[in-house]
C-alpha positions in Angstrom: 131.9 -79.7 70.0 129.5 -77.4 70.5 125.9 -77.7 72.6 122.9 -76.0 71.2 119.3 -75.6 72.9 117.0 -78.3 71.9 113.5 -76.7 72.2 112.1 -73.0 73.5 112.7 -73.1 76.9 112.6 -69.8 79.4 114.4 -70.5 82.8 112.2 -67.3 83.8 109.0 -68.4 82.6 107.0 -70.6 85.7 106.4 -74.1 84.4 103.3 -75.0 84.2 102.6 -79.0 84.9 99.8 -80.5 83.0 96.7 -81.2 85.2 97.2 -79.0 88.6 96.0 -76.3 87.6 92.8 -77.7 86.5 92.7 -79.1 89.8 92.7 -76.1 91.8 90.0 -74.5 89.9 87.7 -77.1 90.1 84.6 -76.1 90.0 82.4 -74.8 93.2 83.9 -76.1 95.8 83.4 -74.7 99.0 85.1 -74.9 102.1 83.4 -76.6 105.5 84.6 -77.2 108.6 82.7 -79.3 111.5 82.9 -79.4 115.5 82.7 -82.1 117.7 79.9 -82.2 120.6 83.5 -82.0 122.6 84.3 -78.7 120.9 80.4 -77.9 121.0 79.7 -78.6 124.5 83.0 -76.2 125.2 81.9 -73.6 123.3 78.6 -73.4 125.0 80.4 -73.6 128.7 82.3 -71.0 127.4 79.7 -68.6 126.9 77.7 -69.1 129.7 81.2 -68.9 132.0 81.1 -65.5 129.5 77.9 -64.2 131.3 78.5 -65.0 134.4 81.4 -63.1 134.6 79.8 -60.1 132.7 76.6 -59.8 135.8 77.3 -57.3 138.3 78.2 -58.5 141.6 75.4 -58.0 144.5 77.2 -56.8 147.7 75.7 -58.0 150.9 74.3 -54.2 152.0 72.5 -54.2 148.6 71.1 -57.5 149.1 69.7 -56.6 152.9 67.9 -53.4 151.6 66.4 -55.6 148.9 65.2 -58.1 151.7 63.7 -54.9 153.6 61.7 -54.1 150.2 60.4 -57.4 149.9 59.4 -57.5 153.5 57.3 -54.8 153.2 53.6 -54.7 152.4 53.5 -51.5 151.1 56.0 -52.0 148.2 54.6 -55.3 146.4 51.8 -53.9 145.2 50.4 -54.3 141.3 52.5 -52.3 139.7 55.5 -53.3 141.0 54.6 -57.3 140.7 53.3 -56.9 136.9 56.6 -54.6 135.9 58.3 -57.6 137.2 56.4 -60.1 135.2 56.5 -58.3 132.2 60.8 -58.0 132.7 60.6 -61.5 133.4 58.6 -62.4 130.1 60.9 -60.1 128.2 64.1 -61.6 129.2 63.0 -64.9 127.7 62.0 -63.4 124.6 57.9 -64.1 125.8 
């Protein structure tokens, strides 16, 4: 008896199953993901935590000769207070 190939059939060839394929291509899809407040709230904690760590530290010698400035009369003067104003404004975007 003898067995003969019913069909073209390639055991090489992929198979390709009606339907999937059609499927994956569907169309214009796009991908989305979405957070949680959780995972929002976090992410904001996160970055300030972030910039807080980034500000230079303020040693106690430099905060002292800061406190002498301040104190005197001589050094608030016009200049001084609007340059402050004006790095002020500019650090909220104003």
């Amino acid at each position: 008896m003898m067995v003969e190939r019913i069909g073209q059939l390639n055991p090489i060839q992929p198979g390709n199953k009606p339907g999937k394929s059609d499927q994956l291509r569907g169309g214009d899809r796009t991908d989305s993901i979405s957070l949680s407040p959780e995972a929002q709230e976090r992410a904001e904690l996160y970055q300030v935590v972030e910039l807080i760590r980034s500000v230079p530290s303020l040693d106690d010698a430099q905060i002292a000769a800061l406190r002498e400035k301040i104190n005197d009369p001589a050094y608030l003067n016009e200049r001084i207070i609007g340059a402050t104003a004006d790095r002020i404004m500019d650090a909220f975007g104003l």
